[in-house]
N, C-alpha and C positions, 0 to 999 in steps of 0.2 A: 375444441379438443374433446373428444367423447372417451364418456365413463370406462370402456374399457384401455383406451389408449392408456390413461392414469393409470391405472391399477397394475398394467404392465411396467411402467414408469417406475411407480413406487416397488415392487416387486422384485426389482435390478436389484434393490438397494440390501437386498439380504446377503447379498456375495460382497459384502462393502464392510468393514472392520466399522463395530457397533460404534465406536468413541467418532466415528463422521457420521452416523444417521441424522441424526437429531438435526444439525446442521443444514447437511444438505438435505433433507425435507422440506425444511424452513425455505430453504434458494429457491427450490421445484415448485412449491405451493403458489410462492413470489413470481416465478417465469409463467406457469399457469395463467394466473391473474393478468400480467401483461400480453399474451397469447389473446385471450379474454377482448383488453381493451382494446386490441390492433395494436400494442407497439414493438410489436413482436411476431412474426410469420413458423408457425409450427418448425420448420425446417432450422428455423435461427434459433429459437428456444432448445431443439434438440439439440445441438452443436454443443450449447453450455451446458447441457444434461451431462453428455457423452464426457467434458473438460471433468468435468465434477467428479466423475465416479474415475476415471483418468488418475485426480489428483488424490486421491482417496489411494487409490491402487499403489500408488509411488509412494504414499509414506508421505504426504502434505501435512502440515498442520493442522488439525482441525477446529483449533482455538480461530484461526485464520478465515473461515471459511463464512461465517460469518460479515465481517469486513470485505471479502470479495462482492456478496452478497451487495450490500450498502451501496459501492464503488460503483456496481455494475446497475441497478435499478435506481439509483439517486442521479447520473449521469443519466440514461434513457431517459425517465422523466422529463430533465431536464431539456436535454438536446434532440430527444426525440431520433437520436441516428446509435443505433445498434452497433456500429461498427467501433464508433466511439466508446463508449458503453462498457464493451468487452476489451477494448485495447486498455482502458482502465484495470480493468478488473484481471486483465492478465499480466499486468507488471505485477501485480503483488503477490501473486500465486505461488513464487520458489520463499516464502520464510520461512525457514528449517536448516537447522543446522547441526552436526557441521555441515555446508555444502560439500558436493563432489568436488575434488582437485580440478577433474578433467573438465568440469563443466564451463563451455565459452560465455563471452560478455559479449553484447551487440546491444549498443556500440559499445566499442571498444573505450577504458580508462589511460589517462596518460598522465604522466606526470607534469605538474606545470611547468617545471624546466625544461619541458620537450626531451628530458635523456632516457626515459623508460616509456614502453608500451605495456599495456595491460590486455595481453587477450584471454586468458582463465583464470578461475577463481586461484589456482594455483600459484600465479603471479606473483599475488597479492602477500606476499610475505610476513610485512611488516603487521599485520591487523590477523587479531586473532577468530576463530570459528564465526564468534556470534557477532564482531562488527564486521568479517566478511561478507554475511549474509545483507546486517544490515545499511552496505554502503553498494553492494552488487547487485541485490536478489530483480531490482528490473530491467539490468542487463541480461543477466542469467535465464531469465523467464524468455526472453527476445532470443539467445541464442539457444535458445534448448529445442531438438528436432521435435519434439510430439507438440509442442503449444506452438512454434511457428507454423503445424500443417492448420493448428484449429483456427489460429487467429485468421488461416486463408479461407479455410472455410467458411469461417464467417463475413468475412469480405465476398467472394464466390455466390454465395448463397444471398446476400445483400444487395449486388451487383454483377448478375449473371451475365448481363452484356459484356464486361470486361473481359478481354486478352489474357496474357500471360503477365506481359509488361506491366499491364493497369494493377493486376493483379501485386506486383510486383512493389510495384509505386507505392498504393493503398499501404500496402503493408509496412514500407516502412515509415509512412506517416504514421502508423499506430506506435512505431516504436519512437518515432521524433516524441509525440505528443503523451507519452506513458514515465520519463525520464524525470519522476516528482521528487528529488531526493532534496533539493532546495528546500522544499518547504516545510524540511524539519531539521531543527539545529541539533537536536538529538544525531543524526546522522551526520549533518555537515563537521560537527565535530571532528568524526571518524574520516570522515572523505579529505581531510585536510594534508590539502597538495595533491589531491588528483583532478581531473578536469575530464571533461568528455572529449573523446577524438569523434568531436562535429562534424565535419566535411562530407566524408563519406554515406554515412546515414540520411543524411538532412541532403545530400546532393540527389541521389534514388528518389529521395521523397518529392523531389520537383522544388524546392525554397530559393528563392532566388541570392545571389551572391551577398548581397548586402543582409538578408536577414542570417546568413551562415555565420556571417562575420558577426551578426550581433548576438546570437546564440552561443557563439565559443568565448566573445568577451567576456557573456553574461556568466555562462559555467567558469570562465578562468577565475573569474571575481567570488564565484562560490567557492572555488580552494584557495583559496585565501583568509577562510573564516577562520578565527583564533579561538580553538576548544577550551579558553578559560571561561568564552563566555558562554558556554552550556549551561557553565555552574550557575549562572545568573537564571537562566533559564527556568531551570529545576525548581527553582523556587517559587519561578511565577515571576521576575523581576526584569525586568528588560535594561540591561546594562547601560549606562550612561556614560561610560568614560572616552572621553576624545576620539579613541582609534575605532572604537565600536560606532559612533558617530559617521568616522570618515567612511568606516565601511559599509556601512546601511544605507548612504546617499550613494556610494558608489552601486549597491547592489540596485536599489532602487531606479536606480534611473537606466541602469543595465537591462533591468526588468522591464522598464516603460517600451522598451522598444522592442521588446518579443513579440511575435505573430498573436494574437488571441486565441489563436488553438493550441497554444503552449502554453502561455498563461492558467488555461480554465484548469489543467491538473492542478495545479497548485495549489490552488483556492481549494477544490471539491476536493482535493487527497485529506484536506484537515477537515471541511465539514463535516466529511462521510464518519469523522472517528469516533462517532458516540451513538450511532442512530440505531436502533435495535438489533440488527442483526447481527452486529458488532458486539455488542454487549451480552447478547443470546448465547453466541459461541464463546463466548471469555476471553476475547484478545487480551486487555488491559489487566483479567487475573494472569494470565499467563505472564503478559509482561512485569506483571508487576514478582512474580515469583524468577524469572528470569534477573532480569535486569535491577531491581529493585530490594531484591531480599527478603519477601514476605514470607514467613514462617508460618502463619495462620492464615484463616479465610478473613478475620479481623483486622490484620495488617493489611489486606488489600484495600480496604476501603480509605485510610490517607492516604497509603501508596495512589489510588487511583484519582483521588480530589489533585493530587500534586503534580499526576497527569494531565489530569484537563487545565489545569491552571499556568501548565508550560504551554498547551496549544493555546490559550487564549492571548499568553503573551506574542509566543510566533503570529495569530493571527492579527496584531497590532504592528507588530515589529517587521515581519517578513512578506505579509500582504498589505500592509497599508490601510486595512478594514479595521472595522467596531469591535471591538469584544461582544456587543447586544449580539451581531449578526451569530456568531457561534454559539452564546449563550440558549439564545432564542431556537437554534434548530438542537441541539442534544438537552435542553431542560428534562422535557417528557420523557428521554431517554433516560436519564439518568437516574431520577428521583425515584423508580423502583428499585434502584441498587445502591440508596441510603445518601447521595449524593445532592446537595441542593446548593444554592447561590444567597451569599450576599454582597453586594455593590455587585462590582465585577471578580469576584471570586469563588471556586469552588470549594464547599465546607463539608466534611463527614456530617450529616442529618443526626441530631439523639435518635438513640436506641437503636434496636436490630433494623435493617431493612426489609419490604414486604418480599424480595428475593432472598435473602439470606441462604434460604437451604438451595439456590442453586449455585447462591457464589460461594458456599462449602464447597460444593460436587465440581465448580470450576477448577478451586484449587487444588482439592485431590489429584483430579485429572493431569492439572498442570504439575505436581511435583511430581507426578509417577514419568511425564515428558521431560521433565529438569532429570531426573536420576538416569532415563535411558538415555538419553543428549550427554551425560557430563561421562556417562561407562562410554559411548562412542568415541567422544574425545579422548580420553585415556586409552583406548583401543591404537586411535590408531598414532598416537603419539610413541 
């Protein structure tokens, strides 16, 4: 990729609302790089360029952008297939809320007593802005017309010998295989008594009958989850009473029988959540002023230890794995933004962090989005 192509590149980024620069810099510098090694063909690199300034233009998160970032180069690495990669990284691309009414879910939610369909966020009645977002946003990302042309284009461009059909196929294994809402109790919480309407998606995608059926057990058995035990969660505590029991071997063993290409979201959606680019763009301050109540840049730092400390217990509870395994990939991530480990826990570090004055400027950023988010809601209530 030559000096001028760059400079063109980064030059886009001036027609781009300043609070995404910083961010998407960081992605571009990252796609470069991969360009760079071969894991990446200029053509496929552009595609996410093009999504990037896309989701900037629509009003995306940019706390978010970061975490795409991670999703999308943590998977390549990994898998070495681009197509993957970005189907990752386009499920998480709609968190902002409120959501549009109008905006479709693909697939579709349903109720586990089979009496309601869910086909837009509209639907969704009972669940307010921000657990809309975060029990839909990668359905919502699947049905949205501008990210289903990019997702083909990256297919397209990947796989130029394919049809329309093939074309067609691919794509909806990107959305079988993007559907990571399992693997956070935070959200399963909110999803409870919705199920995915499997058949239709997972049939496009070529899966054959037996795995359809095991895929819709496996999601029926996720709305089932009892949002008492988030609260266990939050703590960092992994609930021990009977029915948590009966429902963890059920999920478990629901799980055992998934495709390994539905599996690997699961696992990689909680690795990805601490690794720098993630932490660069301020998801977890955001969250943590969202979701959490931070008033200060101060208050983020337990706020954010009591976050990692819920994924480590998920990552025992709902994967099956080590705590070391997660511990060991966000450490380095972490411990510039005051966060450190003992046994298997995450601890606020004494004194300031050597980030501090960026997770000031996180937080500002994020209240000034919590005040324009909470006047839209009240808009349009």
């Amino acid at each position: 990729m030559n000096a001028q192509r760059l400079s063109q590149d980064f030059a886009r980024l001036d027609g781009v609302p300043e609070e995404h620069r910083a961010s998407i810099s960081h992605f571009y510098r990252s796609l470069t790089r991969h360009v760079h090694e071969g894991l990446l063909t200029i053509e496929q690199a552009d595609i996410v360029r093009e999504h990037l300034l896309r989701l900037a233009e629509r009003g995306s998160n940019p706390a978010n952008t970061g975490n795409i970032e991670d999703l999308f180069c943590f998977t390549l690495r990994d898998t070495g297939d681009s197509v993957r990669a970005f189907a990752q990284a386009l499920a998480d691309c709609t968190k902002v809320f409120p959501m549009e009414d109008e905006a479709w879910l693909h697939p579709r939610l349903r109720s586990l007593d089979g009496t309601r369909t869910f086909s837009q966020v509209k639907d969704l009645t009972h669940l307010g802005p921000a657990d809309k977002m975060l029990v839909a946003h990668t359905m919502v990302a699947y049905g949205d017309a501008d990210m289903r042309g990019f997702a083909k284009g990256m297919i397209r461009a990947t796989s130029p010998h394919l049809d329309d059909v093939g074309v067609e196929q691919e794509f909806a294994k990107m959305v079988v295989q993007s559907q990571h809402h399992p693997s956070s109790t935070f959200v399963l919480a909110r999803a409870r008594g919705l199920t995915l309407e499997v058949p239709p998606v997972f049939e496009a995608a070529g899966y054959s009958e037996g795995s359809i059926r095991d895929a819709q057990a496996f999601y029926d058995i996720c709305a089932r989850f009892e949002p008492g035990w988030s609260e266990s969660f939050a703590d960092g505590v992994i609930p021990s009473v009977p029915a948590w029991l009966d429902w963890r071997a059920a999920y478990l063993d629901a799980r055992s029988k998934l495709p390994l290409d539905l599996l690997y979201q699961l696992v990689s959606d909680t690795l990805t959540n601490f690794l720098d680019g993630t932490m660069e763009s301020g998801k977890w301050t955001d969250a943590s002023v969202v979701f959490d109540g931070a008033h200060s840049a101060t208050d983020v730092l337990p706020a954010l230890a009591r976050i990692v400390n819920r994924y480590i217990a998920e990552h025992i509870a709902l994967h099956d794995r080590t705590a070391y395994e997660l511990i060991r990939e966000c450490t380095p991530h972490l411990a510039p933004w005051g966060i450190g480990f003992e046994g298997e826990s995450a601890v606020v570090m004494p004194g300031l962090p050597e980030r501090f004055d960026s997770l000031k400027a996180q937080f500002e950023a994020a209240w000034r989005r919590r005040e324009a988010m909470d006047g839209a809601i009240r808009s349009a209530l």
